[in-house]
Backbone of each chain as ProteinMPNN parsed JSONL, in Angstrom:
{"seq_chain_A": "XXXXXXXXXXXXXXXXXXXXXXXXXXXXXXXXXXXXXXXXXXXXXXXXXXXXXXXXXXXXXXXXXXXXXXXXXXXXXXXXXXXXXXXXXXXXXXXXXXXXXXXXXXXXXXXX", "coords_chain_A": {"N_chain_A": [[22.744, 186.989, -67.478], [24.743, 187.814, -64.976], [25.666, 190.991, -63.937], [27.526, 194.02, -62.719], [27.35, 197.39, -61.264], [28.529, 200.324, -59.738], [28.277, 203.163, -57.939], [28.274, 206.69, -57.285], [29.805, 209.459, -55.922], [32.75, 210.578, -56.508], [34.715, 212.087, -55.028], [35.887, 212.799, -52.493], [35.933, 214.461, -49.177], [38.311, 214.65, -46.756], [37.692, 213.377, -43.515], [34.882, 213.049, -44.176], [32.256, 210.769, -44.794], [32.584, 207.75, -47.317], [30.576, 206.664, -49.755], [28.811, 204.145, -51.416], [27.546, 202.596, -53.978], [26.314, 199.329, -55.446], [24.17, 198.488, -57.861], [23.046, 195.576, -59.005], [22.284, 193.264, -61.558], [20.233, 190.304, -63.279], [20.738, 188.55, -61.295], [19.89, 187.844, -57.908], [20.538, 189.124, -54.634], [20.396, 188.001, -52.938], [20.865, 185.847, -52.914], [24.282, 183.909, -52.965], [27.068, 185.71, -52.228], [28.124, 188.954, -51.436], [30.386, 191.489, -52.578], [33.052, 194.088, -51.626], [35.864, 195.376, -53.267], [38.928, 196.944, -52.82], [41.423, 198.935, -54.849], [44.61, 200.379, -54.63], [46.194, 203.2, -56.011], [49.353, 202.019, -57.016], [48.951, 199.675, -57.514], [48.056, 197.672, -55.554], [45.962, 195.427, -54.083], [42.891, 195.071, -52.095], [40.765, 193.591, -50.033], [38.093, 194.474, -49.018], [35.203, 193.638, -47.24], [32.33, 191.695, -47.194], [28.615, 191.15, -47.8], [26.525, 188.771, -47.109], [23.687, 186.262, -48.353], [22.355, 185.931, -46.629], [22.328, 188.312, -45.325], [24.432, 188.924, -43.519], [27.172, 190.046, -42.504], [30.904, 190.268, -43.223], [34.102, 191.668, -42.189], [37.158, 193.436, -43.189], [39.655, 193.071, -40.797], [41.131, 195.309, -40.841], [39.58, 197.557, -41.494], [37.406, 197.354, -40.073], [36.461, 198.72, -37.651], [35.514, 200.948, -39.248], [33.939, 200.631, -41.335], [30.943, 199.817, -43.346], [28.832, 197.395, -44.78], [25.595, 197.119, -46.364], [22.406, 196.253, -47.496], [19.499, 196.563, -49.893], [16.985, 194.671, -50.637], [14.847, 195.168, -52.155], [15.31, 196.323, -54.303], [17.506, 195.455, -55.388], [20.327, 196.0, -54.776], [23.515, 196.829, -53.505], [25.203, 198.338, -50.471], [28.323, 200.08, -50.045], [29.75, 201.978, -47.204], [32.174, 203.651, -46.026], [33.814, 205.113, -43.263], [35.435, 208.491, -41.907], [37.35, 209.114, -43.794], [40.595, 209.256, -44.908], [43.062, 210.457, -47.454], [44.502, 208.24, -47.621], [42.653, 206.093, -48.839], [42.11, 206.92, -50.803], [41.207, 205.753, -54.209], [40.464, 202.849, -56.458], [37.299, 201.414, -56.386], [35.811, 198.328, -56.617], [32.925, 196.436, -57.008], [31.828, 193.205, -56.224], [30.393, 189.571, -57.315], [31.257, 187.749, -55.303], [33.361, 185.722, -55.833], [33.385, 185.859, -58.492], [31.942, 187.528, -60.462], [32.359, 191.092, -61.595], [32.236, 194.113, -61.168], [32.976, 197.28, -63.226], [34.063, 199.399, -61.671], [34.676, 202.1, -59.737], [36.492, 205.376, -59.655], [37.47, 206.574, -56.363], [39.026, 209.446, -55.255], [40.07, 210.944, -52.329], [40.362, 214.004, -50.828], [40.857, 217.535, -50.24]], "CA_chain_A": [[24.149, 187.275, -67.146], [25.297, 188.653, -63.492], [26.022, 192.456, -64.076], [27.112, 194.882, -61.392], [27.516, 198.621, -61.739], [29.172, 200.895, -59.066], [27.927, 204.269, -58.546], [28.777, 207.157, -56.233], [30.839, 210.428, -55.985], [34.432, 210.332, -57.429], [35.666, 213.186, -54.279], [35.289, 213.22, -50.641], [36.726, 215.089, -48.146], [39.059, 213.789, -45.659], [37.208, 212.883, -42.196], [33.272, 212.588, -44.292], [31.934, 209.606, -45.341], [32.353, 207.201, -48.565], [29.186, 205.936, -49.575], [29.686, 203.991, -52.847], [26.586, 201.854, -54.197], [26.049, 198.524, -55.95], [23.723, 197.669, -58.647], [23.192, 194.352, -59.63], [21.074, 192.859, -62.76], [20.763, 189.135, -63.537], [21.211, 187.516, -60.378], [19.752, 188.059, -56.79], [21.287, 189.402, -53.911], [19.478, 187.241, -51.469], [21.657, 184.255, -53.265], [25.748, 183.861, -52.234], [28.199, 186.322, -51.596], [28.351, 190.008, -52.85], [31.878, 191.962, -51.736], [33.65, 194.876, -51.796], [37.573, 195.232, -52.669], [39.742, 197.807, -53.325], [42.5, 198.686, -56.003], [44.831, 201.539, -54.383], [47.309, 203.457, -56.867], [50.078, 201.605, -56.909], [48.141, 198.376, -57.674], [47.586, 196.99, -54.291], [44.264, 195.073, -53.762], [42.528, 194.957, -50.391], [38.834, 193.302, -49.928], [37.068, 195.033, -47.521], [33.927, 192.623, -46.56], [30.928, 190.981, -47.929], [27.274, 190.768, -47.242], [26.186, 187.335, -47.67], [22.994, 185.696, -49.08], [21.169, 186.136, -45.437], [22.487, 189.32, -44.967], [24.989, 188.952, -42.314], [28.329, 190.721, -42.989], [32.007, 189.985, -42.78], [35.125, 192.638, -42.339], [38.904, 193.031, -43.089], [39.874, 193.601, -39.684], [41.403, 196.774, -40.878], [38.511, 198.257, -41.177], [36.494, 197.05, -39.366], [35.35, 200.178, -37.062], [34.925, 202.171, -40.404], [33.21, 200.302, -42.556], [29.249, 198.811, -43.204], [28.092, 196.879, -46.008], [24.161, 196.815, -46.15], [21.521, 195.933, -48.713], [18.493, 196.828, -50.423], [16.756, 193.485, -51.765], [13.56, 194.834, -53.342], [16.362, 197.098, -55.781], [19.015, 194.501, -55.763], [21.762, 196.611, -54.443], [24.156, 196.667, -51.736], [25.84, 199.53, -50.582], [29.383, 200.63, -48.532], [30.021, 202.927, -45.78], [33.294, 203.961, -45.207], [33.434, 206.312, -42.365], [35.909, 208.844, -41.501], [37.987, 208.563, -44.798], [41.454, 210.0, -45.174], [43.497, 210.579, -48.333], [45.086, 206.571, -47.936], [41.075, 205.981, -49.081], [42.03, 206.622, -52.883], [41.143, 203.861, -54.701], [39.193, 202.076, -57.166], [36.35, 200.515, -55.345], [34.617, 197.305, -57.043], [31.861, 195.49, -56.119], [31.454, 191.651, -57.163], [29.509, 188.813, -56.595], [32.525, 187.226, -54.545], [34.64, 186.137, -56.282], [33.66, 185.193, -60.194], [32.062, 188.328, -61.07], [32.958, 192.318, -60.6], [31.94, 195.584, -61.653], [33.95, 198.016, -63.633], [34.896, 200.125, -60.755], [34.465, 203.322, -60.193], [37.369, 205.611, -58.865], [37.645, 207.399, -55.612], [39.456, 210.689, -54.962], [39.879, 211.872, -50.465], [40.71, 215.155, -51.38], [40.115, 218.595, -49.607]], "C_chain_A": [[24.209, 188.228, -65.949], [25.902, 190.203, -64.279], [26.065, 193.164, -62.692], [28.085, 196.446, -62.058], [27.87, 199.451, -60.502], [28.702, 201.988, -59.206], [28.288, 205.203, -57.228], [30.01, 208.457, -56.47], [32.422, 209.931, -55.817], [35.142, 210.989, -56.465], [35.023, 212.9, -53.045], [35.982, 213.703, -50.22], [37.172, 214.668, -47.483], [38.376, 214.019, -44.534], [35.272, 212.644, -42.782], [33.655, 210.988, -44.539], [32.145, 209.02, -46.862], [31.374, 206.401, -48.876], [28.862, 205.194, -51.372], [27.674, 202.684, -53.033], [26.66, 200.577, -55.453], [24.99, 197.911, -56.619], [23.586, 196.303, -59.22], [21.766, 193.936, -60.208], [21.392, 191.299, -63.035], [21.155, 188.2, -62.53], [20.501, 188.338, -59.045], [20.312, 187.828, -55.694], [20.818, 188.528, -52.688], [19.906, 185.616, -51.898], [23.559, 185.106, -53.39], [26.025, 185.402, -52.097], [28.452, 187.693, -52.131], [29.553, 191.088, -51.47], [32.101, 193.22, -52.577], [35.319, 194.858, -51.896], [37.43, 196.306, -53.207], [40.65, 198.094, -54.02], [43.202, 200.017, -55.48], [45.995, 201.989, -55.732], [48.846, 202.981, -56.303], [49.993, 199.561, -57.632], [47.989, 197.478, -56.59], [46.28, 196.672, -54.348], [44.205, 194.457, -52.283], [41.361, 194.352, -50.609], [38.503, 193.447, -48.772], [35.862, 194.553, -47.241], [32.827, 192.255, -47.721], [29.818, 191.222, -46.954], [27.346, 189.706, -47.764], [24.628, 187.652, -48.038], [21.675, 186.412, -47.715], [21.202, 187.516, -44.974], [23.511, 189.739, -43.836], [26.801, 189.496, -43.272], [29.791, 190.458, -41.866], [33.235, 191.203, -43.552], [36.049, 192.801, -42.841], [38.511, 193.533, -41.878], [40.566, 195.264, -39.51], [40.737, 198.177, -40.785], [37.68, 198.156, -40.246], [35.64, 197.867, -38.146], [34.709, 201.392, -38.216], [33.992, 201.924, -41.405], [31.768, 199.687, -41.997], [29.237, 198.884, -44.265], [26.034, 196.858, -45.899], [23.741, 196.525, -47.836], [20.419, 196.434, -48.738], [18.073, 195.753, -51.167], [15.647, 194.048, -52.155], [14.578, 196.16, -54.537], [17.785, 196.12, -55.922], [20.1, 195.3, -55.61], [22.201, 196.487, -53.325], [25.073, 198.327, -51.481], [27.163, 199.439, -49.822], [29.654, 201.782, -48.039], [30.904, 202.587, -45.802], [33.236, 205.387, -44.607], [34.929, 207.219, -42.19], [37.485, 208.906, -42.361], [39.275, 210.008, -44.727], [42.085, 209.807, -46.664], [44.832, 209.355, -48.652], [43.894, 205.943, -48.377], [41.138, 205.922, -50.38], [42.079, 205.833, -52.877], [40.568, 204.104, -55.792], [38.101, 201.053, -56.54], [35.591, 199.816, -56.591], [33.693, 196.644, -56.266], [31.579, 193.99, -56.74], [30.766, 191.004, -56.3], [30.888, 187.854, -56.285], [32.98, 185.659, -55.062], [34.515, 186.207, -58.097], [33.343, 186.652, -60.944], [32.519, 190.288, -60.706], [32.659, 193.134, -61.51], [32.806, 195.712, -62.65], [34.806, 199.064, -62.814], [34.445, 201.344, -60.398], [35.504, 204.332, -58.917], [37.349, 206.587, -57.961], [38.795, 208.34, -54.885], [39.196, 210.648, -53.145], [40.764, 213.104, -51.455], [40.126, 216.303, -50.402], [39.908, 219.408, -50.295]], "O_chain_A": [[23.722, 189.356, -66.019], [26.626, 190.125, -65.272], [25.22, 193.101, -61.798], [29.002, 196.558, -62.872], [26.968, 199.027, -59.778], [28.497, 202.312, -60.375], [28.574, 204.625, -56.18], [31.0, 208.266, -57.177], [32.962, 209.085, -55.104], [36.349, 210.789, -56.604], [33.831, 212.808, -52.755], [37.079, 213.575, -50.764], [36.427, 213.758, -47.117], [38.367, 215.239, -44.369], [34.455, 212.174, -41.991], [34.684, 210.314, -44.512], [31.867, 209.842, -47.735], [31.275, 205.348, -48.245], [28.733, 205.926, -52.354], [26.986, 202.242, -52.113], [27.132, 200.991, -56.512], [24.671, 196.805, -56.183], [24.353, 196.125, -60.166], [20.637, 194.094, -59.743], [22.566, 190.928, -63.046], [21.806, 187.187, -62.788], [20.559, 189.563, -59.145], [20.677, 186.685, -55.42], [21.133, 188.73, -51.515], [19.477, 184.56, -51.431], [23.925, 186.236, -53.713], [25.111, 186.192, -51.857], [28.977, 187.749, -53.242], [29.531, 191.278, -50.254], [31.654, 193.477, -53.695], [36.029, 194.47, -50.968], [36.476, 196.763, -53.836], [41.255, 197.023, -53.984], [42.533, 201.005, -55.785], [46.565, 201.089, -56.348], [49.392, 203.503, -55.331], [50.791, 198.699, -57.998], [47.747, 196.319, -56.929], [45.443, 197.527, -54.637], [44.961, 193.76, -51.607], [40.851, 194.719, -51.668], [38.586, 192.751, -47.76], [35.23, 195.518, -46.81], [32.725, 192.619, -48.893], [29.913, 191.428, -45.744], [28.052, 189.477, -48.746], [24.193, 188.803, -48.08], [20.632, 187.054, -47.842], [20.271, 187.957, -44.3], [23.397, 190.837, -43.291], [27.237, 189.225, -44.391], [29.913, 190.432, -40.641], [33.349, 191.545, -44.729], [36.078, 191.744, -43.471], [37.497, 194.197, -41.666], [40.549, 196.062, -38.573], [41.042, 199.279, -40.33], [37.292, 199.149, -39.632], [34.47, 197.665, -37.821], [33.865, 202.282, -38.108], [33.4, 202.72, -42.134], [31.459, 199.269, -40.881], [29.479, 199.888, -44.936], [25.567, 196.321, -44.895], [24.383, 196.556, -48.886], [20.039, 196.885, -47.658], [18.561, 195.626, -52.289], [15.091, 193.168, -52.811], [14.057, 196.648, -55.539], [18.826, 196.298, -56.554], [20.922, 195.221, -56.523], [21.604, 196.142, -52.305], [25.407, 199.151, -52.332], [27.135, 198.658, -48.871], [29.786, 202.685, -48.864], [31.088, 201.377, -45.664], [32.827, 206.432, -45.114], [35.845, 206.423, -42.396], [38.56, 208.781, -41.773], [39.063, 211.211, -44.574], [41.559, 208.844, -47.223], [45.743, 209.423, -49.477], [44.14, 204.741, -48.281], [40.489, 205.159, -51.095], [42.617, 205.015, -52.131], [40.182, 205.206, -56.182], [38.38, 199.877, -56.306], [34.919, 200.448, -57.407], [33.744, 196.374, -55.066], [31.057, 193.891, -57.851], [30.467, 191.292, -55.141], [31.438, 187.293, -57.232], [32.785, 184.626, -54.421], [35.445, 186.558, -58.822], [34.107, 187.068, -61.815], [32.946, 190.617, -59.599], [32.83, 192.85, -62.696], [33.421, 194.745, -63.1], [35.914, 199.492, -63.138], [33.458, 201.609, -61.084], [35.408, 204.182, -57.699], [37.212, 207.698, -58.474], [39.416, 207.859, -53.937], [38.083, 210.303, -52.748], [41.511, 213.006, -52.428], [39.063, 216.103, -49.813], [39.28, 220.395, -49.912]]}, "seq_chain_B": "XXXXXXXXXXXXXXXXXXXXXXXXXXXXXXXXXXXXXXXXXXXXXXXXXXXXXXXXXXXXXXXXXXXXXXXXXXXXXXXXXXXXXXXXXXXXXXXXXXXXXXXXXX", "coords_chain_B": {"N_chain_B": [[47.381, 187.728, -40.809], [47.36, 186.108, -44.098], [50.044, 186.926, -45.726], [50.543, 187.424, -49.418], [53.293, 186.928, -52.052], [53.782, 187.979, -54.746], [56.434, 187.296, -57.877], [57.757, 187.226, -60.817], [58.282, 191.184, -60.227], [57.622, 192.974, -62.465], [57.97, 191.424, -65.697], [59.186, 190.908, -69.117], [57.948, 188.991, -72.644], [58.388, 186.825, -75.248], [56.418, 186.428, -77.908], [55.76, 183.011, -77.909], [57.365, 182.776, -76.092], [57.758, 180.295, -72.756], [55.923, 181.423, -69.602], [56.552, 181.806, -66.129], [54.672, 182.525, -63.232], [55.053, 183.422, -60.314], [53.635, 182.599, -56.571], [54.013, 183.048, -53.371], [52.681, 182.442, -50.22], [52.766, 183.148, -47.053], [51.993, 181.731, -44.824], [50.81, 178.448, -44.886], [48.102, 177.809, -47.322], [44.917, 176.589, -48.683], [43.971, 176.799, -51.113], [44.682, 178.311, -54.489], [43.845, 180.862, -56.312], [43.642, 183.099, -59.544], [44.105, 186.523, -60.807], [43.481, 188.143, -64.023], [44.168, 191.145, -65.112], [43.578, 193.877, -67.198], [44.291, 197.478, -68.293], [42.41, 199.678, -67.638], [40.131, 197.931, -66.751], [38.325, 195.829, -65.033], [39.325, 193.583, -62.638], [39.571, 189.938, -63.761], [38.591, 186.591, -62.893], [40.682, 184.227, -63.031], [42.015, 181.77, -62.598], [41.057, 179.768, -60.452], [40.698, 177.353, -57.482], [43.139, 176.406, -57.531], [44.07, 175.369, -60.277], [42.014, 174.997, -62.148], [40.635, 176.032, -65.008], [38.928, 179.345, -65.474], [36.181, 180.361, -67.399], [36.084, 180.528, -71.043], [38.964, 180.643, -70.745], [42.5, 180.636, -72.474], [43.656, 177.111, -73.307], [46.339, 177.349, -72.742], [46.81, 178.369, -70.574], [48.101, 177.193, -66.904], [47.76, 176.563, -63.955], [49.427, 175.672, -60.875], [50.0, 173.829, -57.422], [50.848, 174.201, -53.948], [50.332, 174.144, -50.441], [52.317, 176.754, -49.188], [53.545, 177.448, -51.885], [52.714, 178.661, -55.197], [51.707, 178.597, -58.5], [51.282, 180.537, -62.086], [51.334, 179.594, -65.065], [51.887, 180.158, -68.454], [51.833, 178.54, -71.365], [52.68, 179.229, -73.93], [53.778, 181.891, -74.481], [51.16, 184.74, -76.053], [50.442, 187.717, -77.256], [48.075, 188.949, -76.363], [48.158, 188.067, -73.796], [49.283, 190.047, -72.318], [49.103, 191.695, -69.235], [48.031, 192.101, -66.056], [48.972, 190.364, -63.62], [47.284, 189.038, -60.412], [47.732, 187.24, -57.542], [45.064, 185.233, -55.477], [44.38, 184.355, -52.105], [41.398, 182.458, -50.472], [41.746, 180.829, -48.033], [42.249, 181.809, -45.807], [41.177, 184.05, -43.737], [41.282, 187.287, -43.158], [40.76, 187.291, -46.816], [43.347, 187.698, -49.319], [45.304, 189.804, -51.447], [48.301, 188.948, -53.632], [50.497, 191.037, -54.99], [50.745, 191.696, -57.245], [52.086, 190.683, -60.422], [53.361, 192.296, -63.443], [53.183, 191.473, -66.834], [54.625, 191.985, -69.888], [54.472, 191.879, -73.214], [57.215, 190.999, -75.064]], "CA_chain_B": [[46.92, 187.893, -42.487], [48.317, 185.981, -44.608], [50.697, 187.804, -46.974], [51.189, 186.727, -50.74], [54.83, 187.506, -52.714], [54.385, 187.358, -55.996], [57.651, 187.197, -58.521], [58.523, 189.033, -60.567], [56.644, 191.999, -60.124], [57.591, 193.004, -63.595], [58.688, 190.557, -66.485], [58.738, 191.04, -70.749], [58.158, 187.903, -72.873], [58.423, 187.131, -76.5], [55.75, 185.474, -78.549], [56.16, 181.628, -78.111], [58.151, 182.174, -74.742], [56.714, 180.203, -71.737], [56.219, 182.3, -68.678], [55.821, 181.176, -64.946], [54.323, 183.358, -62.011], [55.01, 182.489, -58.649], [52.686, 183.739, -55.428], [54.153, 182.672, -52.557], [51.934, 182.783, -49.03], [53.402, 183.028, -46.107], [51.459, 180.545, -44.093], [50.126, 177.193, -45.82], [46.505, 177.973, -47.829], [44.743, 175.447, -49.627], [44.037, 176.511, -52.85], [45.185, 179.962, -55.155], [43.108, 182.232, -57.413], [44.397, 184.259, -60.32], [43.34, 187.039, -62.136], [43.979, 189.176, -64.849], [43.315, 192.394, -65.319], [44.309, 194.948, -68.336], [44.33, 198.558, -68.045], [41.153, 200.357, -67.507], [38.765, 197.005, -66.895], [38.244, 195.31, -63.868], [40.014, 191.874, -62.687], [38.468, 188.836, -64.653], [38.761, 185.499, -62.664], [41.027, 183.748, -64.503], [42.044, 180.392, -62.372], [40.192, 178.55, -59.846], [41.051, 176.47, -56.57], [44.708, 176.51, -58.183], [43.96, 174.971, -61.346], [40.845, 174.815, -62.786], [40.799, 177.389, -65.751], [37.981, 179.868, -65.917], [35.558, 179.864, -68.699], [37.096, 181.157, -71.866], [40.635, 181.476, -70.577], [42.718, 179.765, -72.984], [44.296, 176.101, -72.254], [48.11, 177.647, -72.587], [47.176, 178.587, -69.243], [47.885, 176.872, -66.356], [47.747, 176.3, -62.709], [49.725, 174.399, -59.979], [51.076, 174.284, -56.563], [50.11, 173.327, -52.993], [51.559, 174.635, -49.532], [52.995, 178.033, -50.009], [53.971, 177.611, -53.247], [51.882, 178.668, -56.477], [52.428, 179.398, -59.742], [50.233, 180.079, -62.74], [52.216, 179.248, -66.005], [51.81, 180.22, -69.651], [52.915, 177.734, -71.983], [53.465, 179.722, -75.076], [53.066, 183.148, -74.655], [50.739, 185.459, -76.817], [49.954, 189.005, -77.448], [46.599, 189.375, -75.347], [48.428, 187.606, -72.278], [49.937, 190.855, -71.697], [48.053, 192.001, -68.535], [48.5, 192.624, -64.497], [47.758, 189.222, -62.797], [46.784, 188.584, -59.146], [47.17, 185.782, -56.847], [44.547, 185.445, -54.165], [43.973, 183.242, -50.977], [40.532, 182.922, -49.502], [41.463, 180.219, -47.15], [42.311, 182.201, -44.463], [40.715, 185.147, -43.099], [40.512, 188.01, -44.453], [40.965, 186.978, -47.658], [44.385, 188.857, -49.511], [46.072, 189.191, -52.514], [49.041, 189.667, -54.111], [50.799, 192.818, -55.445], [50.528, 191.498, -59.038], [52.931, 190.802, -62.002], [52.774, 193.083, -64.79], [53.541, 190.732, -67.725], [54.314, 192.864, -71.027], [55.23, 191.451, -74.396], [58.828, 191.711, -75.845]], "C_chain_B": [[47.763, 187.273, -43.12], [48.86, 186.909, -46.096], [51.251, 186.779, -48.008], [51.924, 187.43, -51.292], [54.609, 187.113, -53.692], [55.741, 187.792, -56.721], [57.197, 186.465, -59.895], [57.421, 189.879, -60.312], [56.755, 192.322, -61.765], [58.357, 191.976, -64.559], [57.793, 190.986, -67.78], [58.989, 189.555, -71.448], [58.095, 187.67, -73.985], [57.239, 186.265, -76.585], [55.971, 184.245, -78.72], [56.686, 181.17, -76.977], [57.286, 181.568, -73.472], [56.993, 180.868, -70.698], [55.587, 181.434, -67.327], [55.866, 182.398, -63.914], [54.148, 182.54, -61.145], [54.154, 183.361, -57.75], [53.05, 182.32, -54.279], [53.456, 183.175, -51.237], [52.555, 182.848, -47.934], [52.901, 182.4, -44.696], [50.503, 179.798, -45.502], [48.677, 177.595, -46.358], [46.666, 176.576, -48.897], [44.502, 175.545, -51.135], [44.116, 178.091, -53.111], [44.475, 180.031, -56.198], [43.716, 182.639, -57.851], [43.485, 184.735, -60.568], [44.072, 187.687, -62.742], [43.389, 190.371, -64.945], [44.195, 192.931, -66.691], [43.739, 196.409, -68.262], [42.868, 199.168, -68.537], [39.969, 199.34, -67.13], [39.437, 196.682, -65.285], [38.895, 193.804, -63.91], [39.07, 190.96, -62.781], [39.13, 187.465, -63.681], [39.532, 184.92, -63.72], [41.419, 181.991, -64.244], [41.864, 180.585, -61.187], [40.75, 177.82, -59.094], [42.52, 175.761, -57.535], [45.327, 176.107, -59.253], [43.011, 174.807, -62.018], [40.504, 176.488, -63.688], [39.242, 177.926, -65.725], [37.24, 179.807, -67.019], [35.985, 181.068, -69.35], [38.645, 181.897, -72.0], [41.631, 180.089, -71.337], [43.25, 178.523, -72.588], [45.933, 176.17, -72.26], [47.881, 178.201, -71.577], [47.435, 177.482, -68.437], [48.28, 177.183, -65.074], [48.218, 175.789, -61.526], [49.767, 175.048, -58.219], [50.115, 173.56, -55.343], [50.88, 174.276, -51.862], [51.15, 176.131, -49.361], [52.875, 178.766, -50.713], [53.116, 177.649, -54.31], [52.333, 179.29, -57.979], [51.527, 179.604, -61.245], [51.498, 180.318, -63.982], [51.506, 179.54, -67.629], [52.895, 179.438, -70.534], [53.693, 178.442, -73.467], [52.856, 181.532, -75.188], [52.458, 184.259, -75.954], [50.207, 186.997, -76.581], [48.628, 189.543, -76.242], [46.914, 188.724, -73.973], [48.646, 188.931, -71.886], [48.646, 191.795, -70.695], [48.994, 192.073, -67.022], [47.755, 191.365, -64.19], [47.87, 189.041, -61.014], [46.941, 187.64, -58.502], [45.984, 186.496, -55.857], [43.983, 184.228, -53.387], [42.835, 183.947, -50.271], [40.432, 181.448, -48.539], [41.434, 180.267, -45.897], [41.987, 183.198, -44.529], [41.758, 186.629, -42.328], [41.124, 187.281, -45.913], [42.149, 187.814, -48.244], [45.197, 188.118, -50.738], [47.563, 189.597, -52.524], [49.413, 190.871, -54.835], [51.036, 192.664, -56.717], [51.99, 191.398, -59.616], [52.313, 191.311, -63.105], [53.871, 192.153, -65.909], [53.295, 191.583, -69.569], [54.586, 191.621, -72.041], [56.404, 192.296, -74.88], [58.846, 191.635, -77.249]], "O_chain_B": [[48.944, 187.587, -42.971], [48.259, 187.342, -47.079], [51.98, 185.803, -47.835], [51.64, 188.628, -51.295], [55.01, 185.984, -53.975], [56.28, 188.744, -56.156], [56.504, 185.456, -60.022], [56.217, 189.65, -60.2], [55.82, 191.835, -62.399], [59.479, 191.67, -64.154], [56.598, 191.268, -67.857], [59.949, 188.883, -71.072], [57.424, 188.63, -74.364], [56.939, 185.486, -75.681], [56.482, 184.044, -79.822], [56.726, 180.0, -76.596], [56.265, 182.158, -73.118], [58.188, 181.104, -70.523], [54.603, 180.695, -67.321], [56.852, 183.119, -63.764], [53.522, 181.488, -61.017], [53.928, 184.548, -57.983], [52.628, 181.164, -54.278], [53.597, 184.383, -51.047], [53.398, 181.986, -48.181], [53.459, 182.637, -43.625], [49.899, 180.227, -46.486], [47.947, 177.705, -45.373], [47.548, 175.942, -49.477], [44.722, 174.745, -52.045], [43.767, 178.956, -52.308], [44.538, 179.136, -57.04], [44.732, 182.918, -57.214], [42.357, 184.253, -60.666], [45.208, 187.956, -62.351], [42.176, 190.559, -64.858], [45.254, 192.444, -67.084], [42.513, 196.438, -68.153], [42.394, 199.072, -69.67], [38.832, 199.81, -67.171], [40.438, 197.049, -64.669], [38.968, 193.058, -64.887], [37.997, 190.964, -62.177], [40.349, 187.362, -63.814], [39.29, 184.986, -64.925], [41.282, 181.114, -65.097], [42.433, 181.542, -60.662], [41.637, 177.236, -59.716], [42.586, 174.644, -58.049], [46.53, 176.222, -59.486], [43.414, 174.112, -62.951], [40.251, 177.6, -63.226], [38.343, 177.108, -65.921], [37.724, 179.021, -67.833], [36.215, 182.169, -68.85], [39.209, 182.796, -72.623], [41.579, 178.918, -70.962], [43.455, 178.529, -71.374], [46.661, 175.256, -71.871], [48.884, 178.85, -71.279], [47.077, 176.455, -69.014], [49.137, 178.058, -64.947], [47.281, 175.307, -60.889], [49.629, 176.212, -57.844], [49.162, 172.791, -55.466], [51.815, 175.016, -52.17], [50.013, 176.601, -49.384], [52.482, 179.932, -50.755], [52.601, 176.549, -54.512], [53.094, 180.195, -58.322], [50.995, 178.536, -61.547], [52.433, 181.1, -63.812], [50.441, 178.953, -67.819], [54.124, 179.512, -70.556], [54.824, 178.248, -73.913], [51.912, 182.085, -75.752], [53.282, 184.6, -76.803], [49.531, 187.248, -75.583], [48.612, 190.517, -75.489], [46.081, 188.791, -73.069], [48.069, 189.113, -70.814], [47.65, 192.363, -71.143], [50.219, 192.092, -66.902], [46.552, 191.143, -64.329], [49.03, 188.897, -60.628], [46.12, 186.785, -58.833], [45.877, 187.678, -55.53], [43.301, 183.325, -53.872], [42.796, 185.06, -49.746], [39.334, 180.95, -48.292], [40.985, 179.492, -45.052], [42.43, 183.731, -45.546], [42.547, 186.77, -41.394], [42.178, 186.666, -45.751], [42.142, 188.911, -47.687], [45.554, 186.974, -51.023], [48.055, 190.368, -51.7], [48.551, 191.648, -55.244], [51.578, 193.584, -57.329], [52.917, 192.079, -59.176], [51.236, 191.027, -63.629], [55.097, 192.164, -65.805], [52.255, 191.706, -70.216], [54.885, 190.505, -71.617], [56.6, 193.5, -75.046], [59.818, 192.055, -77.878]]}, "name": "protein", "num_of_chains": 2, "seq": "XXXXXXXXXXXXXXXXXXXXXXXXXXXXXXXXXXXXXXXXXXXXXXXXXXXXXXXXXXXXXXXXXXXXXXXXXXXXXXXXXXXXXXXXXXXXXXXXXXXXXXXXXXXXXXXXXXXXXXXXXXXXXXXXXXXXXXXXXXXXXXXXXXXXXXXXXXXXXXXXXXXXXXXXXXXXXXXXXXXXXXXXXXXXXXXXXXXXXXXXXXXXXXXXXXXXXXXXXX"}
């Protein structure tokens, strides 16, 4: 069974980095599609990019100067980079294997 | 980008009542995603290229639409429907959802 687990500080500061990490058990990352969305308070959902299978990565255009997805295939994780994060950055950040399965979440605080 | 409208954002429904969610796009996509979510879990796939039910989602769900226009439909509503559901289009780039219906029980 595909499992993914989210891990990563709950607070950042407005202008550091968000650096949020992806676990995955039960499936390899070096097969389809593994993504990042977002859940802001209010219930808005955003999906901020994927790594694919080969490793090649796709944006929202919204982000797209702030963010990097990368990987780690001999630990099966992927990670995100968001850079330069302000306090519109709260969220819930998941990670799934695009689209069927998805984390539990784990929620992020910009905060000073 | 295309932007999805769903309607209502909130609606209450009795046990037995059928319920329909609309997610309208605002340019043509080819096929619509739901999900559900319920408070504290993460959103569960729930339908599939705009009809094709997920595995273990009951068959009083369903699916339609084309265009636009989508709608995912409960034929007799029950107790554990009550949830926050999702449209989402990944036919056009970036991919984007809707702003959910929160569907309680009355």
């Amino acid at each position: 069974e595909v499992q993914l687990q989210e891990s990563g500080p709950g607070l950042v500061k407005p202008s550091q980095s968000l650096s949020l990490t992806c676990s995955v058990t039960g499936y390899s990352i070096t097969s389809n599609y593994w993504g990042w969305i977002r859940k802001f308070p209010g219930n808005k959902m955003e999906w901020m990019g994927y790594i694919s299978y080969s490793g090649s990565t796709s944006y929202n255009p919204s982000l797209k100067s702030r963010i990097s997805i990368t990987r780690d295939t001999s630990k099966n994780q992927f990670f995100l980079q968001l850079n330069s994060v302000t306090t519109e950055d709260t969220a819930t950040y998941y990670c799934a294997r695009w689209i069927a399965y998805w984390g539990q979440g784990v929620m992020v605080t910009v905060s000073s | 980008e295309i932007v999805l409208t769903q309607s209502p954002t909130t609606m209450a429904a009795s046990p037995g009542e059928k319920v329909t969610i609309t997610c309208r796009a605002s340019s043509s996509v080819s096929y619509m995603h739901w999900f559900q979510q319920k408070s504290g879990t993460s959103p569960k796939p729930w339908i599939y290229d705009t009809s094709k039910l997920a595995s273990g989602v009951p068959d009083r769900f369903s699916g339609s639409g084309s265009g636009t226009s989508y709608s995912l439909t409960i034929s007799s509503m029950e107790a554990e429907d009550a949830a926050t559901y999702y449209c989402l289009q990944r036919s056009s780039y970036p991919p984007t959802f809707g702003g959910g219906t929160k569907l309680e029980l009355k």
